[in-house]
C-alpha positions in Angstrom: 0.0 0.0 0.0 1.3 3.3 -1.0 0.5 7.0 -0.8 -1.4 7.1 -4.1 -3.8 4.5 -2.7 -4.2 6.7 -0.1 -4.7 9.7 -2.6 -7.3 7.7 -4.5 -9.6 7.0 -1.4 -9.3 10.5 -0.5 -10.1 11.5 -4.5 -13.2 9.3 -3.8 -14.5 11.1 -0.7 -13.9 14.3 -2.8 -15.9 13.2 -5.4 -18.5 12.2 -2.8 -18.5 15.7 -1.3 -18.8 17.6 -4.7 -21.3 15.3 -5.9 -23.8 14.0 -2.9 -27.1 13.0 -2.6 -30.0 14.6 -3.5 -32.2 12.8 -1.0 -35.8 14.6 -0.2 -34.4 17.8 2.2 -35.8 20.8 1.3 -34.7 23.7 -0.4 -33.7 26.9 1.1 -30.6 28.0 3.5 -30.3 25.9 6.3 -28.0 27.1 9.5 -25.9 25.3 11.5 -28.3 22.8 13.8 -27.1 22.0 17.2 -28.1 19.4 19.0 -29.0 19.2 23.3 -25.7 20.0 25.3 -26.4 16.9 27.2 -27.0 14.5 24.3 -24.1 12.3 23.6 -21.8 12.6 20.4 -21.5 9.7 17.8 -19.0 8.0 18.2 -16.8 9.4 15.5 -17.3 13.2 17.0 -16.0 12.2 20.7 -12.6 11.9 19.6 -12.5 15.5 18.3 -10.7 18.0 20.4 -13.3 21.2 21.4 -10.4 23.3 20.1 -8.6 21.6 17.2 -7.3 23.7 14.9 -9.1 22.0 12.1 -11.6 19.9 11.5 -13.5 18.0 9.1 -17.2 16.1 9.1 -18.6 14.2 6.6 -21.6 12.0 6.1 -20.0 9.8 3.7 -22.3 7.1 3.2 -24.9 9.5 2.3 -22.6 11.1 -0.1 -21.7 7.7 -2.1 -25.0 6.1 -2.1 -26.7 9.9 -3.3 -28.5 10.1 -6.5 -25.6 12.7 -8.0 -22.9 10.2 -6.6 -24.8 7.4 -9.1 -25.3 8.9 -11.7 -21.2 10.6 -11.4 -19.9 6.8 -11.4 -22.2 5.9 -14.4 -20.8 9.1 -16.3 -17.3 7.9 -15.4 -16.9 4.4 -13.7 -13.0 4.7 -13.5 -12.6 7.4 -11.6 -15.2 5.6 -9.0 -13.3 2.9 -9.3 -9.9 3.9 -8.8 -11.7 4.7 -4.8 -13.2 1.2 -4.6 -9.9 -0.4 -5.4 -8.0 1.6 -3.1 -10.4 0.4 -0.4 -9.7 -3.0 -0.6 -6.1 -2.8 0.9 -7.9 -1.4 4.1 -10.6 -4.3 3.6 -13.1 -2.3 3.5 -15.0 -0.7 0.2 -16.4 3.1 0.2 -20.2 1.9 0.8 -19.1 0.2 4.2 -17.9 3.7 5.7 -20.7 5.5 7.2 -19.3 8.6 8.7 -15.6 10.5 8.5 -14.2 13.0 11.2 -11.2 14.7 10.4 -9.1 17.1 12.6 -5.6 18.7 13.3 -5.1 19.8 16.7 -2.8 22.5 15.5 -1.5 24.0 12.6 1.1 26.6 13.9 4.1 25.0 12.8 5.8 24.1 9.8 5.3 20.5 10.2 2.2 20.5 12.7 -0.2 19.5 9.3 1.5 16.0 9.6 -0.2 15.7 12.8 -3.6 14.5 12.8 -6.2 12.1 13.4 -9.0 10.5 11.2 -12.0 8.8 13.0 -14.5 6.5 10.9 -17.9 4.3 11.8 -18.7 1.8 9.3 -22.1 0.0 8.6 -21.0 -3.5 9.4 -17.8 -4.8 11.2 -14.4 -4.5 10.2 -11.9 -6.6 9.3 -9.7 -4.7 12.3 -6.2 -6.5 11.3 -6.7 -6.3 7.5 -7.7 -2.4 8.2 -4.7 -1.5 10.6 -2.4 -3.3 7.8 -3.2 -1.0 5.2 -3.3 2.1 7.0 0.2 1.1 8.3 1.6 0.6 4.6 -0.1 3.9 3.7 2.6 5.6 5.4 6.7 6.0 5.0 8.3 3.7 7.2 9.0 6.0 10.5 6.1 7.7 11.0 4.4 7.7 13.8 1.2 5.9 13.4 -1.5 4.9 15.5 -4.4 2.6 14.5 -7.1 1.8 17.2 -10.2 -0.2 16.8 -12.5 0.0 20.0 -15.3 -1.7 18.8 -16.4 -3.9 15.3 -17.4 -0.6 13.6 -15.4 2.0 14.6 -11.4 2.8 13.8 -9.2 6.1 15.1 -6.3 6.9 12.8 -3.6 8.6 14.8 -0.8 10.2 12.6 2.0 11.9 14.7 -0.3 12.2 17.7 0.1 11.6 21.9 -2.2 8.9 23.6 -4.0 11.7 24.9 -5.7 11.4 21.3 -6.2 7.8 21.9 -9.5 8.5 24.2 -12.7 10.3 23.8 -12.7 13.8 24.8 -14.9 14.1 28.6 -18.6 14.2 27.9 -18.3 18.0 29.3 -15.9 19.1 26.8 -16.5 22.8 25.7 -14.2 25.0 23.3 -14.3 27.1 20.4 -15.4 24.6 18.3 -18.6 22.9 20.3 -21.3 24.6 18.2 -19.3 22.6 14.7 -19.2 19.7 16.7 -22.7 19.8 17.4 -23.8 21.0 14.1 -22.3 17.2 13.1 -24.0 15.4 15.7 -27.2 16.6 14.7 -27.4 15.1 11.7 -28.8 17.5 9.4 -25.4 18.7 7.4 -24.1 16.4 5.0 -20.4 18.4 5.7 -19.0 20.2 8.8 -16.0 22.3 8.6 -14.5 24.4 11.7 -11.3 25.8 12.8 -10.1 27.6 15.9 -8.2 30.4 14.8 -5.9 30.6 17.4 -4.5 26.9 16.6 -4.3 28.2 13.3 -0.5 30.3 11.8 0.2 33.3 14.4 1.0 35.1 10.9 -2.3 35.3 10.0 -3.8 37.2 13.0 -0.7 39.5 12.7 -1.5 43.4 12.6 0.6 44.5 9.0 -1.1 41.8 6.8 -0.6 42.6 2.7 -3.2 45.0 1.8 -5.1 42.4 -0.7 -6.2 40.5 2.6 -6.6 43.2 5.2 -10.7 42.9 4.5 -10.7 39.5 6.1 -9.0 40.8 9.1 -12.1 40.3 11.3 -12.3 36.7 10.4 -8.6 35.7 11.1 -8.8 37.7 14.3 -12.6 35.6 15.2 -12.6 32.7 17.9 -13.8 29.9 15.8 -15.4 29.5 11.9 -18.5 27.2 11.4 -19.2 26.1 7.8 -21.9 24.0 7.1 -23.3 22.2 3.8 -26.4 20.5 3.5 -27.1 18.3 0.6 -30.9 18.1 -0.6 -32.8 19.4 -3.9 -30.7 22.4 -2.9 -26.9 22.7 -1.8 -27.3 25.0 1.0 -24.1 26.6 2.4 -24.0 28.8 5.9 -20.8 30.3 7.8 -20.6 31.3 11.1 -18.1 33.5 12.7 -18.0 33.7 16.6 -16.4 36.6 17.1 -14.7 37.1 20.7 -16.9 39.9 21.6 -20.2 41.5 20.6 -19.0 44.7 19.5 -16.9 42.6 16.5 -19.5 40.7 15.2 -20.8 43.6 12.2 -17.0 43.8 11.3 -16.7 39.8 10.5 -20.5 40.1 8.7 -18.4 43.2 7.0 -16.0 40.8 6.2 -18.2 37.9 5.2 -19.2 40.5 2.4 -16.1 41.3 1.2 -15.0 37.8 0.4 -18.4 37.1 -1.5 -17.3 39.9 -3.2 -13.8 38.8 -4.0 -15.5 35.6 -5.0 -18.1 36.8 -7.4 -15.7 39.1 -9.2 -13.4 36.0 -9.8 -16.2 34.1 -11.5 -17.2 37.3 -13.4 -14.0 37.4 -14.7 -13.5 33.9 -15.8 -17.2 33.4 -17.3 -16.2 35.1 -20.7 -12.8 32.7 -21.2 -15.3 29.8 -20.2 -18.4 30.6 -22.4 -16.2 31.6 -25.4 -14.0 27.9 -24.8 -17.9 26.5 -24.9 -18.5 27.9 -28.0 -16.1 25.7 -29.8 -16.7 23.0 -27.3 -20.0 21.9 -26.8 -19.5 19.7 -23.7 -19.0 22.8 -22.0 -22.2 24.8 -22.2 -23.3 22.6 -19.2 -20.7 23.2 -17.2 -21.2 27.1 -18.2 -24.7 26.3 -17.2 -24.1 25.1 -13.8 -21.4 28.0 -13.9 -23.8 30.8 -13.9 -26.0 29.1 -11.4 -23.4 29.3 -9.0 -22.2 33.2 -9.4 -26.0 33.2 -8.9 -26.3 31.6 -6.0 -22.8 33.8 -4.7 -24.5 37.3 -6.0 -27.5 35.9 -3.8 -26.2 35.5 -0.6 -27.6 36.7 2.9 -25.2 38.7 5.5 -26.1 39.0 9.4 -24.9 39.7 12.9 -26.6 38.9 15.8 -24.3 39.2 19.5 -21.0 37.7 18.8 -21.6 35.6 16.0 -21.6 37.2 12.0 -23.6 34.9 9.5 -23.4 34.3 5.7 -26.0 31.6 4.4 -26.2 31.0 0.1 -28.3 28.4 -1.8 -27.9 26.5 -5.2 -30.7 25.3 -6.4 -30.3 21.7 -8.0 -33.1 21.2 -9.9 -32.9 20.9 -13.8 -29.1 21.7 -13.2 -27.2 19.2 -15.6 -24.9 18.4 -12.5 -23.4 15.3 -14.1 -22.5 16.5 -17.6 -20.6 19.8 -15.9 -18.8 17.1 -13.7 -17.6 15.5 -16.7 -16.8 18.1 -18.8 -15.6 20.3 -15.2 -13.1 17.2 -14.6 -11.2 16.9 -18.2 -11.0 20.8 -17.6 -9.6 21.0 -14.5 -7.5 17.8 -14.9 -6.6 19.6 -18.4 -5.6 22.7 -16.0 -2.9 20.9 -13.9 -1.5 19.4 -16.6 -0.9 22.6 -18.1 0.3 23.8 -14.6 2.8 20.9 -13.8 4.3 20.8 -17.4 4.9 24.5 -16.9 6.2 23.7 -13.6 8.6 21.5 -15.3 9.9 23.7 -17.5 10.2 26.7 -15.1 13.1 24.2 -13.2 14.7 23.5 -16.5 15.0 27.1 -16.9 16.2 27.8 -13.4 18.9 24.8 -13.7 20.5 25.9 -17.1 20.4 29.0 -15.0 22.6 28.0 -12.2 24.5 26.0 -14.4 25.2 28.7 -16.2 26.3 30.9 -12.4 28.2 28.1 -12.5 30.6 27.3 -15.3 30.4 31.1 -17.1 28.3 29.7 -20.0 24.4 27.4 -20.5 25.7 23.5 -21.3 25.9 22.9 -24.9 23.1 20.9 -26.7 25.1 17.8 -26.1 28.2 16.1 -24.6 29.9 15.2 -28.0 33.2 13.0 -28.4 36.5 14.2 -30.1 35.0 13.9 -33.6 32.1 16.8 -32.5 29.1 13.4 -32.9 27.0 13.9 -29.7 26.8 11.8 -27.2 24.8 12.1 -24.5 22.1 15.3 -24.3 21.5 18.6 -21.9 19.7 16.8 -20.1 22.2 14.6 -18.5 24.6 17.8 -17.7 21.7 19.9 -16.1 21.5 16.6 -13.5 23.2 18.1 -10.9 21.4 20.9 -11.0 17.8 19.4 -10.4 19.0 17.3 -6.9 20.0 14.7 -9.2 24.1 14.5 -8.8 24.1 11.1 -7.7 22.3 10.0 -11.4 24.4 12.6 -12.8 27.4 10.6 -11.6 26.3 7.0 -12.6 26.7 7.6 -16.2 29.7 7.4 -18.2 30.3 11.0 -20.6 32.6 9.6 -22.9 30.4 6.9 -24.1 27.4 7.7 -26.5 23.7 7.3 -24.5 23.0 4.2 -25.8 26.1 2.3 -24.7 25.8 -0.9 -22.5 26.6 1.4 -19.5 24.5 4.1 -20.0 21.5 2.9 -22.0 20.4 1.1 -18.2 19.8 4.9 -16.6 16.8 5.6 -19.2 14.8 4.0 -16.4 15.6 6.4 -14.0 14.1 9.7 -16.0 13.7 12.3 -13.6 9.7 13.2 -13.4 10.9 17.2 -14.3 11.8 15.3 -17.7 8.4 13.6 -18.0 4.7 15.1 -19.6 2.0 15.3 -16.7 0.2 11.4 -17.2 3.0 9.9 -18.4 3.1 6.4 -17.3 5.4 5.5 -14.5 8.8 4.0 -15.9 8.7 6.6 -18.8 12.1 7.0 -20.8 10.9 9.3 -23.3 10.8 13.1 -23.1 9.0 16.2 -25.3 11.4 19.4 -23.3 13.9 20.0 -26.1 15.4 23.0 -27.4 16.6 24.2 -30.9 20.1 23.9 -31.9 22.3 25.5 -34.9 21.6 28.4 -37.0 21.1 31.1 -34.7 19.1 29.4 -32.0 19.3 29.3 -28.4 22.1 26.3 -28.3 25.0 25.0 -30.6 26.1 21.0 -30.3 29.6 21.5 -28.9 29.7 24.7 -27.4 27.3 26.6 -25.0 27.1 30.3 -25.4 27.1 33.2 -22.8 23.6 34.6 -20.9 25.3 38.1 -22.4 25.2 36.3 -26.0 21.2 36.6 -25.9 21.2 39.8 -27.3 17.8 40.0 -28.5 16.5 40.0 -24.9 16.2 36.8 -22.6 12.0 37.2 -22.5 12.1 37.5 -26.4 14.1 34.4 -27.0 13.4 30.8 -26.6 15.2 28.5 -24.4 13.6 25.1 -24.3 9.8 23.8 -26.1 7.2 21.2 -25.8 8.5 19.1 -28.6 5.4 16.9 -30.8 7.2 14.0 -30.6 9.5 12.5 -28.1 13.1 10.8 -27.4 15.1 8.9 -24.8 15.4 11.4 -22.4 19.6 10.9 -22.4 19.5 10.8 -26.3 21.1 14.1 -27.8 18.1 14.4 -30.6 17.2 18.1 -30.7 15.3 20.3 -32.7 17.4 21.6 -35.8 16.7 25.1 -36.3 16.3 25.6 -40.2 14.5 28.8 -40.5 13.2 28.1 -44.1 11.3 25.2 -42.8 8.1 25.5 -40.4 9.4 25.2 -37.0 5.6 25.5 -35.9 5.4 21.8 -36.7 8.3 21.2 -34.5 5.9 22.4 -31.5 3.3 19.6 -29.5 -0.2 20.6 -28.3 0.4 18.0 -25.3 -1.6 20.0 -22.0 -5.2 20.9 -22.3 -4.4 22.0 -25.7 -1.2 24.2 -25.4 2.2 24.5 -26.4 4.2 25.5 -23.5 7.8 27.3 -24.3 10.3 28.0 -21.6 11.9 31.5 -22.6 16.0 32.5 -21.5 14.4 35.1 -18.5 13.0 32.0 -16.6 9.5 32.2 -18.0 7.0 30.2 -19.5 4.5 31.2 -22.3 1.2 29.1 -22.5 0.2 29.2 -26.4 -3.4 28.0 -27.4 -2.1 29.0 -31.3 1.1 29.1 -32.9 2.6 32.6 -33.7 3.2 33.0 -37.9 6.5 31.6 -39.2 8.7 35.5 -38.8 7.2 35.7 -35.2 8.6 32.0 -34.2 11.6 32.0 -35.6 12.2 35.6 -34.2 11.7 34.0 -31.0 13.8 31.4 -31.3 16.9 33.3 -32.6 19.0 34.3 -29.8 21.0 37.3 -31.7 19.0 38.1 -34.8 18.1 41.3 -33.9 14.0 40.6 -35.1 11.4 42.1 -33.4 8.9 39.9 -32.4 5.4 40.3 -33.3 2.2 41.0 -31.2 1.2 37.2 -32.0 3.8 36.2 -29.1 
């Protein structure tokens, strides 16, 4: 059992969350509902300290069993499915778990998010030893892990916590975060969320915040947050602020407003890219659908104050809403979207290591290590080794012997992931980050030139591409510059549609279309002396 079994049953409980049951609840805003002080806490919720710093409440087997849920796996089986095989390491499958509690004691320090404890009831008993097993192997050997099982349907998680965590909190327990905790016993809210701000980064509650956040204040300086959603024929969302004093419950309402605000004015601005993408793609009007119902519901929520606490309460209506087709075409977007993020990611520490390469021997490495006669042997991408936490790889291989010797051909296997395309399989040997070479462009074969010899401007001139096709990553097989030719054709649409090119300043342009011919070429000259075009 690894982490990504781990990530996939926490991907399924996501996936649960955004797509729950719509069970017969009523529409309309529903506020956080306590239960009696006296009445006793499931099981799951007495294990949560009144004052953790997070913490988390889900009703998780009325989110997988839910209408939306159904009809979400029938849409797209395998992503349900990578959650129901991930649940059979811990014996158990995602229908057996009933209810989830989350929580962090403290998130102050740098490593206190490592700390916390996960408390589950199941329907039906649990295979206790298979269960402890594989949330033992979840974790790097060394960590601190506590499983406990005190009865047939019930199992505490401890991760980097003291026995104290090992017990149920005393029945009188009271701290800033009762009212969530009750809120979860009662029943009613498919998902609790609260946090002590206190047990939360001292920096946030700081005085000489950036300006940009300063509107919040109010809420980073509150006693406890409250958030609440309720699954029915409506998704009904409320907030709650406890304040620590009367007199500062209108500033957090104030506040309350003022990130609405913030959040309506992103969607604003992203509606136009969205609807004029669903114009050519007609799989996302529904998500643009579902995307207008939300700024909606966002432009229609409710403020109040009343004694310390500030409110916010906002409702989506769910009916007619083509929910499942916007999950659909909302997931290849979105998964589209860190693609493009982590291939651009992957380029930006290219850059920075022909960078410090550069610091480093006066000059960028040339396109390849090549032997006496100037035939290349090995590529870039073995020199910049050293340079992206990988000297001890670096050091394995052999320069003087071409990349596909006996010696040398063996390290394909151990591509770096900066060399690999987001989705590549694991064991990949084949890379699309090459540059041009000869003729002007950003690298030569024997030699590599000067940052000062990038005279047309390091933002103007490109450094390294998303090539169409691939090659062993250790393979020197570049992209020959021939500025007659169409070097557009050189380029691959590989992330959500785009051609990502790291440029000689460090950056990284995200292209949905090609510039012309002059403009690319211009761009890829390092010394020509062009200017480049406004299609750039």
């Amino acid at each position: 059992m690894n982490r990504s079994s781990w990530s996939y049953l926490v991907s399924g409980c996501v996936l649960v969350l955004l797509g729950g049951a719509v069970a017969s609840q009523p529409g309309g805003p529903v506020p956080p509902a306590p239960v009696r002080a006296d009445a006793p806490l499931p099981a799951e919720l007495r294990y949560v300290p009144h004052d953790a710093g997070l913490f988390l409440h889900a009703d998780a087997h009325a989110l997988w069993t839910g209408e939306l849920a159904k009809s979400f796996r029938t849409a797209n089986r395998s992503l349900f499915d990578k959650a129901e095989e991930a649940g059979k390491a811990f014996g158990v499958s995602p229908d057996d778990v009933k209810r989830v509690a989350l929580f962090f004691p403290k998130i102050k320090g740098p490593r206190d998010d490592e700390h916390l404890g996960i408390v589950l009831t199941f329907n039906k008993p649990l295979d206790k030893d298979k269960f402890t097993a594989g949330v033992m192997g979840t974790f790097p050997k060394g960590t601190k892990v506590k499983v406990l099982t005190p009865s047939d349907t019930l199992a505490v998680v401890l991760v980097g916590l003291g026995d104290e965590y090992a017990k149920p909190q005393p029945a009188d327990a009271d701290g800033p975060l009762t009212g969530a905790i009750r809120a979860a016993a009662s029943g009613k809210h498919t998902l609790v969320a609260g946090a002590t701000l206190a047990n939360l980064p001292d920096e946030l509650q700081r005085d000489d915040l950036p300006a940009q956040v300063r509107a919040f204040q109010p809420l980073l300086k509150a006693e406890a947050l409250t958030a609440t959603v309720t699954l029915g024929k409506a998704l009904d969302l409320a907030v709650r602020v406890r304040t620590k004093r009367e007199g500062l419950a209108a500033d957090a309402e104030k506040a309350l407003g003022a990130l609405a605000t913030l959040v309506t004015e992103q969607l604003d601005r992203e509606l136009p890219d969205l609807e004029k993408d669903a114009a050519k793609d007609a799989g996302l009007k529904d998500l643009v659908t579902v995307y207008k119902a939300v700024l909606g519901a966002a432009k229609g929520a409710k403020f109040g104050a009343d004694g310390a606490e500030a409110r916010f309460t906002a409702t989506l209506s769910l009916t007619d809403l083509p929910i499942t087709a916007a999950f659909l075409a909302g997931t290849t977007r979105v998964t589209g979207t860190a693609a493009a993020r982590q291939s651009a990611n992957n380029l930006k520490q290219i850059a920075l290591a022909m960078h410090n390469y550069e610091a480093s021997y006066n000059f960028f490495p040339p396109a390849a290590v090549c032997d006496k006669k100037g035939k290349p042997q090995l590529s870039w991408r073995v020199l910049i080794l050293p340079f992206i936490e990988q000297d001890a790889l670096y050091k394995e291989f052999k320069l003087d012997e071409p990349w596909d010797s006996a010696h040398n051909k063996k390290l394909l296997a151990k591509m770096p992931r900066v060399y690999a395309l987001p989705g590549s399989k694991a064991g990949a040997t084949e890379t699309h980050y090459r540059v041009f070479v000869g003729n002007g462009a950003g690298f030569d074969w024997i030699t590599g030139g000067k940052i000062t010899g990038v005279t047309d401007g390091t933002s103007n001139t490109i450094m390294c591409v998303t090539a169409a096709t691939a090659v062993p990553w250790t393979k020197p097989d570049e992209l020959e510059f021939d500025p007659e030719k169409d070097m557009g054709k050189l380029l691959g649409f590989l992330a959500a549609d785009t051609t990502q090119i790291a440029m000689f300043d460090g950056s990284v342009r995200t292209l949905k279309k090609l510039p012309s011919k002059a403009t690319l070429n211009a761009a890829i000259t390092k010394n020509g002396g062009e200017v480049l075009g406004d299609d750039f």
